[in-house]
mmCIF file of the C-alpha atoms, coordinates in Angstrom:
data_MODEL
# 
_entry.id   MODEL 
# 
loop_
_atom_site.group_PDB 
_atom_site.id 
_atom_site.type_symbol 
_atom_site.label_atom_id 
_atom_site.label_alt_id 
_atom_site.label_comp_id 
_atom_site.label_asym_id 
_atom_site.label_entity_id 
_atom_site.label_seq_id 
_atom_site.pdbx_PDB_ins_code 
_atom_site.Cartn_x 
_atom_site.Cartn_y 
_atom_site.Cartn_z 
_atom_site.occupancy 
_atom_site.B_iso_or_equiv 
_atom_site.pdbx_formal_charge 
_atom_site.auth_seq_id 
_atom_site.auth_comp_id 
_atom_site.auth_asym_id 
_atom_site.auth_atom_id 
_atom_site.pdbx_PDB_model_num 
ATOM 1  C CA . UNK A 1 1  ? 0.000  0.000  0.000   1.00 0.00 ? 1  UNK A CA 1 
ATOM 2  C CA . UNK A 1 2  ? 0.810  3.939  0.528   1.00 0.00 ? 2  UNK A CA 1 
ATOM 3  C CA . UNK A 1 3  ? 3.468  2.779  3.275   1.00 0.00 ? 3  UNK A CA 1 
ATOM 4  C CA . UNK A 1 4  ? 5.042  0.643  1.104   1.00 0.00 ? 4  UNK A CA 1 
ATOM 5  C CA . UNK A 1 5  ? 5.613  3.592  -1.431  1.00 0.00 ? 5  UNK A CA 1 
ATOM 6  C CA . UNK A 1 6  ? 6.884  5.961  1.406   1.00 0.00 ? 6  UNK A CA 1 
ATOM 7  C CA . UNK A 1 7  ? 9.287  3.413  2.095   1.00 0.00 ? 7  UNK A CA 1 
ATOM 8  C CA . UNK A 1 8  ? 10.637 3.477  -0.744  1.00 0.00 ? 8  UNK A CA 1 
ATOM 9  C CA . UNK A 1 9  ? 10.516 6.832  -1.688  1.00 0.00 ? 9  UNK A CA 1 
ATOM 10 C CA . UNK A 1 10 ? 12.566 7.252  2.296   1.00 0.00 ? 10 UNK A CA 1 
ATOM 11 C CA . UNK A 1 11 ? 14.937 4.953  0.764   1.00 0.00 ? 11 UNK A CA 1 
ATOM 12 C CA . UNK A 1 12 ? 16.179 7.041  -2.589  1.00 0.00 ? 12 UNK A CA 1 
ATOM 13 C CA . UNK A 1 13 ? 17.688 9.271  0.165   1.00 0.00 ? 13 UNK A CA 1 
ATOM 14 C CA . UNK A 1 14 ? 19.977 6.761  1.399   1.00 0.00 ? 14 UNK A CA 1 
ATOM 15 C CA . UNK A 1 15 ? 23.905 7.151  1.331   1.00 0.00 ? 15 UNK A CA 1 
ATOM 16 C CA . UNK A 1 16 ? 24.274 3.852  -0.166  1.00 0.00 ? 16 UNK A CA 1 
ATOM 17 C CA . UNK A 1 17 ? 24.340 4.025  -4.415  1.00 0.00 ? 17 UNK A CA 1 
ATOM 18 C CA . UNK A 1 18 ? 22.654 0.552  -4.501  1.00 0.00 ? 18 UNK A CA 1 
ATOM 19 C CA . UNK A 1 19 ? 19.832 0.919  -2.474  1.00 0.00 ? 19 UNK A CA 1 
ATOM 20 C CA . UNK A 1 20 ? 18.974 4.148  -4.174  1.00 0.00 ? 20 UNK A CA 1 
ATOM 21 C CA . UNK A 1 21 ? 19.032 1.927  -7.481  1.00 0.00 ? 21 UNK A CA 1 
ATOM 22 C CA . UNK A 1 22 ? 16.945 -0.396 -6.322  1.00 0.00 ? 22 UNK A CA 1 
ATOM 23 C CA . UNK A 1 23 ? 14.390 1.631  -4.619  1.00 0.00 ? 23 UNK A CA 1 
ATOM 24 C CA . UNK A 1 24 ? 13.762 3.774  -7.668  1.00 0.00 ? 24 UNK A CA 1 
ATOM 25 C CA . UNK A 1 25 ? 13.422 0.064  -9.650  1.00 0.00 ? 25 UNK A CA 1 
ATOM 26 C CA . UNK A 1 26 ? 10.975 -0.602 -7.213  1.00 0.00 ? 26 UNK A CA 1 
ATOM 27 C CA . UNK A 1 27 ? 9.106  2.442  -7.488  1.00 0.00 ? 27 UNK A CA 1 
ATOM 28 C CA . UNK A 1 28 ? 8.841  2.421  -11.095 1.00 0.00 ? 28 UNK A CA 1 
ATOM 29 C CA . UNK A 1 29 ? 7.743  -1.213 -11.037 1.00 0.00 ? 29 UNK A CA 1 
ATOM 30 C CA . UNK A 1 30 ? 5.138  -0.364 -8.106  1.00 0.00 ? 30 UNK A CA 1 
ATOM 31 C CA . UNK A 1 31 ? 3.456  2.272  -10.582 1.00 0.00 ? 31 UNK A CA 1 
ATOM 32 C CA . UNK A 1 32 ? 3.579  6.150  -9.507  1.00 0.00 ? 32 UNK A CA 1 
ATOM 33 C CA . UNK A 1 33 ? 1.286  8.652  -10.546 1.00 0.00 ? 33 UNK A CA 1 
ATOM 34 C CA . UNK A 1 34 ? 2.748  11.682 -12.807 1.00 0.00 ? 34 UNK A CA 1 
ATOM 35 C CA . UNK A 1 35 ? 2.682  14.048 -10.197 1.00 0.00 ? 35 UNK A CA 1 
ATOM 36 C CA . UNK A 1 36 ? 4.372  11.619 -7.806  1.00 0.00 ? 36 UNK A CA 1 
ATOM 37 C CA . UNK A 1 37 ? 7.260  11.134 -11.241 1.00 0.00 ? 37 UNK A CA 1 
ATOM 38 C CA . UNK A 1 38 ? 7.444  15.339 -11.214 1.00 0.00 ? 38 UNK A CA 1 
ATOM 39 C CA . UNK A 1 39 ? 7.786  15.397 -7.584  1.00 0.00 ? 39 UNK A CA 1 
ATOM 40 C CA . UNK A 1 40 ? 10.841 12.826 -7.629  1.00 0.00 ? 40 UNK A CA 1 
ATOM 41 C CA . UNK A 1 41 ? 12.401 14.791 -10.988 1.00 0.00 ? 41 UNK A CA 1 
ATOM 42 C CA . UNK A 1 42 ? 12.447 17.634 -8.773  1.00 0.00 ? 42 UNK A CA 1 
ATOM 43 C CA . UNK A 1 43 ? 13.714 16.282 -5.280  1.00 0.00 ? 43 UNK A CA 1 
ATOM 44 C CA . UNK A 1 44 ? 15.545 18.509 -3.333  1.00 0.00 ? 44 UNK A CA 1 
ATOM 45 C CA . UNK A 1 45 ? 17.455 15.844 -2.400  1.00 0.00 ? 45 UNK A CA 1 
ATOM 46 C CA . UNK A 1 46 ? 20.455 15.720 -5.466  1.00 0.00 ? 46 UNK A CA 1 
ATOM 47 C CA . UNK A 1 47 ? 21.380 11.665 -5.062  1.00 0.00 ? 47 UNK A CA 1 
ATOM 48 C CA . UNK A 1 48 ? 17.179 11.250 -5.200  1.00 0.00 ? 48 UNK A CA 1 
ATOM 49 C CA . UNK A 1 49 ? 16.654 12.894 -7.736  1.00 0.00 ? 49 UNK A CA 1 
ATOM 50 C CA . UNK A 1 50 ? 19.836 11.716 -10.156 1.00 0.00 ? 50 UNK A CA 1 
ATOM 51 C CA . UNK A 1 51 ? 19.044 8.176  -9.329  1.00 0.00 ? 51 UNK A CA 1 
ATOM 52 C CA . UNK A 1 52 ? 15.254 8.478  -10.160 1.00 0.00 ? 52 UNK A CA 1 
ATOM 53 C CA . UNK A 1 53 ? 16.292 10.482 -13.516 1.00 0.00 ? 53 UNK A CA 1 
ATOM 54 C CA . UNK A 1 54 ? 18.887 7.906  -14.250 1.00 0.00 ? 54 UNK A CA 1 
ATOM 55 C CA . UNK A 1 55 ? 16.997 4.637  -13.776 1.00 0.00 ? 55 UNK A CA 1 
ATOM 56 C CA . UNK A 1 56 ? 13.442 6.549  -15.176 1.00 0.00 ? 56 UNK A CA 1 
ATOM 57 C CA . UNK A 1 57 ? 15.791 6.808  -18.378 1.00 0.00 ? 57 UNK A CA 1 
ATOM 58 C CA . UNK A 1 58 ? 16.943 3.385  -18.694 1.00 0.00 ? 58 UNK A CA 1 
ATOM 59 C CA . UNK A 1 59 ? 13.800 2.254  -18.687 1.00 0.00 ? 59 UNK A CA 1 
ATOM 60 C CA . UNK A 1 60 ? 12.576 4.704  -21.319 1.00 0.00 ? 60 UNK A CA 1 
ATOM 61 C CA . UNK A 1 61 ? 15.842 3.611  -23.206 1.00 0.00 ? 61 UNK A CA 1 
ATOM 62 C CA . UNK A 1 62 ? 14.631 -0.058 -23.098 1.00 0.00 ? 62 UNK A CA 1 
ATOM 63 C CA . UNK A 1 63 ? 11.079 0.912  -24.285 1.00 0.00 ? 63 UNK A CA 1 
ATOM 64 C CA . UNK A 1 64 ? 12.909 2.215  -27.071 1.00 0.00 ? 64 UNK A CA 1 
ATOM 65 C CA . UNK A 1 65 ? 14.719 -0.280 -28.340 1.00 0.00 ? 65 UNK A CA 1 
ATOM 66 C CA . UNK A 1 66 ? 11.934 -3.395 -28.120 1.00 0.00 ? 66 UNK A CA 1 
ATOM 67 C CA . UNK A 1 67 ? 10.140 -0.460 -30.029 1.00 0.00 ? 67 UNK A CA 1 
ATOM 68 C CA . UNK A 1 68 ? 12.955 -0.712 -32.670 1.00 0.00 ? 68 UNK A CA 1 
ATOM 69 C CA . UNK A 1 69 ? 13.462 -4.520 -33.060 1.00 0.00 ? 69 UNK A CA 1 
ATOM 70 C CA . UNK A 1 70 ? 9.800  -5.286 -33.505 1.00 0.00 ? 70 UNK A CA 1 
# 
């Protein structure tokens, strides 16, 4: 539920790289609303925010290129 989502979101602050990664995986995978995606593009919180941008790209990246060898 929502608790599982704050969790998570708590967790893109941490000082570890990996956990970061993995929460913002698990955020994407959980399913955010837009404004929830505009609120983590704009984190005060620099490491949050890079980490969200980074693995919200990837993704988009991936979408891409099944698009492209279909």
């Amino acid at each position: 539920g929502e608790d599982v989502k704050e969790a998570l979101m708590e967790a893109l602050s941490s000082n570890l790289w990996y956990i970061r990664k993995n929460a913002a995986n698990a955020l994407l995978e959980y399913g955010l609303t837009r404004e929830e995606n505009e609120e983590l593009l704009h984190a005060e919180d620099t490491y949050a925010r890079e980490m969200f941008g980074y693995v919200l790209e990837l993704r988009n990246q991936k979408i891409i290129n099944r698009g492209e060898g279909a």
